[in-house]
C-alpha positions in Angstrom: -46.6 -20.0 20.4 -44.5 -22.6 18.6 -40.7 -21.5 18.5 -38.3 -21.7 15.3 -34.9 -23.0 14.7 -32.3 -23.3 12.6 -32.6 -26.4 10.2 -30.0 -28.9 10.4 -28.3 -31.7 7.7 -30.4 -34.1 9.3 -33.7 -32.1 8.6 -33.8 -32.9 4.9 -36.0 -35.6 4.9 -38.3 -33.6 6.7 -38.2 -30.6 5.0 -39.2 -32.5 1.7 -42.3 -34.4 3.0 -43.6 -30.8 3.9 -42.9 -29.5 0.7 -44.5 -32.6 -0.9 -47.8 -31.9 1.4 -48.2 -29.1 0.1 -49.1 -27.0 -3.4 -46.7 -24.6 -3.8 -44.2 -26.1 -5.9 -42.5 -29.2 -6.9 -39.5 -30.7 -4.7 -36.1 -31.5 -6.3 -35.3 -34.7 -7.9 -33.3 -36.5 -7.9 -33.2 -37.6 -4.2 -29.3 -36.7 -4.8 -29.7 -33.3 -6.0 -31.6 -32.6 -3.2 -29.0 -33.5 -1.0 -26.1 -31.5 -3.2 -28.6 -28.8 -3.0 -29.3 -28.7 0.6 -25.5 -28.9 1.6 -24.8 -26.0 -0.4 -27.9 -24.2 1.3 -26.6 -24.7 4.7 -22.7 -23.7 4.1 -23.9 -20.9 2.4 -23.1 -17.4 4.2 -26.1 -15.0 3.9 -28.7 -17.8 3.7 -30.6 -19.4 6.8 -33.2 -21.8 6.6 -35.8 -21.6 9.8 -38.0 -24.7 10.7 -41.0 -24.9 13.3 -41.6 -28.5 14.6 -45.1 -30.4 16.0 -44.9 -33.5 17.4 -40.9 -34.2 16.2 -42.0 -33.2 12.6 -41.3 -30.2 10.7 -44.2 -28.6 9.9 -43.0 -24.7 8.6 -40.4 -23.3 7.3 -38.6 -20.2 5.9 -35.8 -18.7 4.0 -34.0 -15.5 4.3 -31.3 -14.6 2.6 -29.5 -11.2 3.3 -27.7 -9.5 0.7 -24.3 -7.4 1.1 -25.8 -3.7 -0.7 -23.4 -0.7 -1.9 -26.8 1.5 -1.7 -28.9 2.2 1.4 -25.6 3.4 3.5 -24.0 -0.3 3.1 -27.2 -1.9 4.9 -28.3 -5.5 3.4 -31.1 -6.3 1.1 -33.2 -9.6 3.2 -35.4 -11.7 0.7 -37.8 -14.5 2.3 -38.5 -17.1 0.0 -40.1 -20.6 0.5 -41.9 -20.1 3.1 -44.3 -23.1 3.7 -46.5 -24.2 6.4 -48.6 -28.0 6.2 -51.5 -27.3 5.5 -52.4 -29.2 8.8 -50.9 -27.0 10.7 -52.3 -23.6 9.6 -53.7 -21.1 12.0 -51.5 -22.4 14.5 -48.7 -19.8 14.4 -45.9 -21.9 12.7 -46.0 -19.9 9.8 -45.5 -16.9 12.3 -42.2 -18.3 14.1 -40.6 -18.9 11.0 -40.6 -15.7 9.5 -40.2 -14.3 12.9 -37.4 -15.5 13.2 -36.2 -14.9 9.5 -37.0 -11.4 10.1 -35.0 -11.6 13.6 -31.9 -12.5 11.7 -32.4 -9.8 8.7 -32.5 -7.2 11.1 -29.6 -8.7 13.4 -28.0 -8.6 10.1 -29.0 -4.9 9.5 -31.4 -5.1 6.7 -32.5 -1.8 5.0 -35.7 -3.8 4.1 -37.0 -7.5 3.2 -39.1 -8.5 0.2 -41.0 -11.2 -0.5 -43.4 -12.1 -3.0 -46.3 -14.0 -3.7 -47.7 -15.8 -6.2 -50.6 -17.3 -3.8 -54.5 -15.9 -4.8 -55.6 -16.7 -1.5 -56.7 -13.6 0.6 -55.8 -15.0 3.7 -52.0 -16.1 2.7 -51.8 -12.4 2.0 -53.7 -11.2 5.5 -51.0 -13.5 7.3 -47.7 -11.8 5.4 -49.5 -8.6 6.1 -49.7 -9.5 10.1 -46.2 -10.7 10.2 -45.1 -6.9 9.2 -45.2 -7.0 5.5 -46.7 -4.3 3.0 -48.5 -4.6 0.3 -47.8 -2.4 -3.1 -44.6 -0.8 -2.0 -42.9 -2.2 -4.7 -43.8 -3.6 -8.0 -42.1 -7.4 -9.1 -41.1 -8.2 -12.0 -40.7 -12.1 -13.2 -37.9 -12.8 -16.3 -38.3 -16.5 -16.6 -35.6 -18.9 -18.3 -36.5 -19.5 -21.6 -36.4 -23.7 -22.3 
């Protein structure tokens, strides 16, 4: 099985030639920004960002961030966003080390819980949150999007 790691400064570049390979959202611009953006991510206490390699490129990645919580007995709330696997490099357990490992550190953390959503159709993006531990229709999300 393919093992995670923590991303680096250096891993930048990397990180945005998978995003750009594949379609779940737009990468930052300007090149700048992204850099600002990714500093800031990496200083940040609470947030990790976990990256699986093949053949010296990074080809997965996930990221949790855990939450200090005055409910639940003082445990944190974990969220996993962007996670993202090429689409290359599918079936090949990538996907699976990074939020592994994501989880790993929620729970080191002690996490009550972590959420994630989805805005994916495909069935089998579902089947693989739903081997890696997750459950469906426990909660229900709500979106408020920033009005332009």
């Amino acid at each position: 099985m393919p093992l995670a790691r923590l991303a680096e400064h250096s891993d930048l570049d990397g990180l945005l030639a998978l995003f750009r390979a594949g379609d779940v959202s737009a990468t930052v611009e300007p090149l700048e920004r992204a850099r600002a953006i990714w500093a800031t991510l990496l200083d940040r206490a609470g947030v990790s960002v976990f990256v699986s390699e093949q053949d010296g490129k990074i080809v997965a990645t996930a990221l949790p961030v855990t939450v200090p919580n005055l409910l639940r007995g003082g445990r944190q709330h974990g969220f996993l966003e962007n996670v993202v696997t090429h689409p290359d490099c599918r079936g090949k357990g990538h996907g699976r080390a990074v939020v592994s490992a994501a989880l790993s550190e929620a729970w080191v953390a002690d996490c009550h819980h972590v959420l994630m959503q989805s805005g994916r159709k495909d069935p089998r993006v579902h089947r693989f949150y739903e081997r890696c531990g997750f459950e469906p229709g426990l909660r229900t999300a709500y979106v408020a999007r920033r009005r332009e």
